[in-house]
C-alpha positions, 0 to 999 in steps of 0.5 A, a space after each residue: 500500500 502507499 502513502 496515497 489518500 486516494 489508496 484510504 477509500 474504499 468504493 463499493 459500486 451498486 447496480 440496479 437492472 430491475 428483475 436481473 441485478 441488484 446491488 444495493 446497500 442497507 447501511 452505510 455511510 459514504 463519503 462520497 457518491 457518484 452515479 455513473 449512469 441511470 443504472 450503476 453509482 459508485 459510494 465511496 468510504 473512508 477507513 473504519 467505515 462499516 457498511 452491510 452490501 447486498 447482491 442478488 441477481 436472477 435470469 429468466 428462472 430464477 434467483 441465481 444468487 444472494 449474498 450480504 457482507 458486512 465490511 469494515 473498510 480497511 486503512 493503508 497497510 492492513 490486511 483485506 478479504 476481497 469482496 465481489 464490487 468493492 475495491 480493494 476489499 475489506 474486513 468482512 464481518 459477516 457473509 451469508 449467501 442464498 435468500 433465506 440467510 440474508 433475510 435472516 440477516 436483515 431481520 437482525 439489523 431490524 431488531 438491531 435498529 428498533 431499539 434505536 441503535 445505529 449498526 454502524 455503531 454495533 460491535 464487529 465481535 457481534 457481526 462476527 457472532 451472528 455470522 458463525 451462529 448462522 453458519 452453525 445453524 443456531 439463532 444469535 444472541 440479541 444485541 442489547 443495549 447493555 452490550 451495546 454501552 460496554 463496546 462503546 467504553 470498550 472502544 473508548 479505551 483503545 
């Protein structure tokens, strides 16, 4: 990696070709947006920024694929899994493929954002969790707003 600004961003492009392709995120914060064209946008993220990124493409028989990831975006000199559309890559947090999974996902978030609080706020430990709770099958932990508080000190002292 190099000392260049420009190698901190991190860019996810979304496509929208209604029945066919779908790439789309369910939260994030960019720093920046640019649309391509009527169909395609590129977000921009600075470092430490996490997003939930969602890709689902369908022919004429059916859905193909689903997937979700949770990424925190990386800074110059750490390590990154590569994810499909998003440059260079990231630490993924949580992948879960096929349809069902990622509603499961999503009605985490929901469950999540219904008590107020923001998943971009929420511990990676706990996206981690919920990805290996998924994988084994089993249902995650909640995530509280007691466990939510002791991350924030948690992450206030590092």
């Amino acid at each position: 990696m190099t000392d260049n600004p420009s190698a901190l961003i991190t860019t996810v492009e979304l496509t929208w070709i209604e029945k066919r392709v779908e790439r789309w995120l369910r939260f994030g914060r960019p720093v920046a947006d640019t649309i391509l064209d009527r169909q395609r946008r590129v977000l921009s993220f600075a470092p430490g920024s996490v997003f939930v990124f969602i890709r689902w493409s369908a022919n004429a028989y059916g859905t193909v694929e689903s997937h979700i990831d949770i990424v925190r975006t990386v800074g110059s000199g750490e390590d990154y899994q590569t994810v499909s559309c998003v440059q260079p890559g990231g630490e993924v947090l949580l992948h879960q493929s096929s349809w069902p999974r990622v509603q499961r996902v999503l009605e985490v978030i929901d469950a999540v954002e219904a008590q107020d609080i923001d998943p971009i706020e929420v511990s990676p430990d706990y996206w981690r969790h919920v990805h290996h709770r998924l994988e084994a099958r089993q249902q995650p932990d909640a995530y509280t707003k007691a466990r939510h508080r002791a991350w924030l000190r948690r992450r206030a002292l590092q």
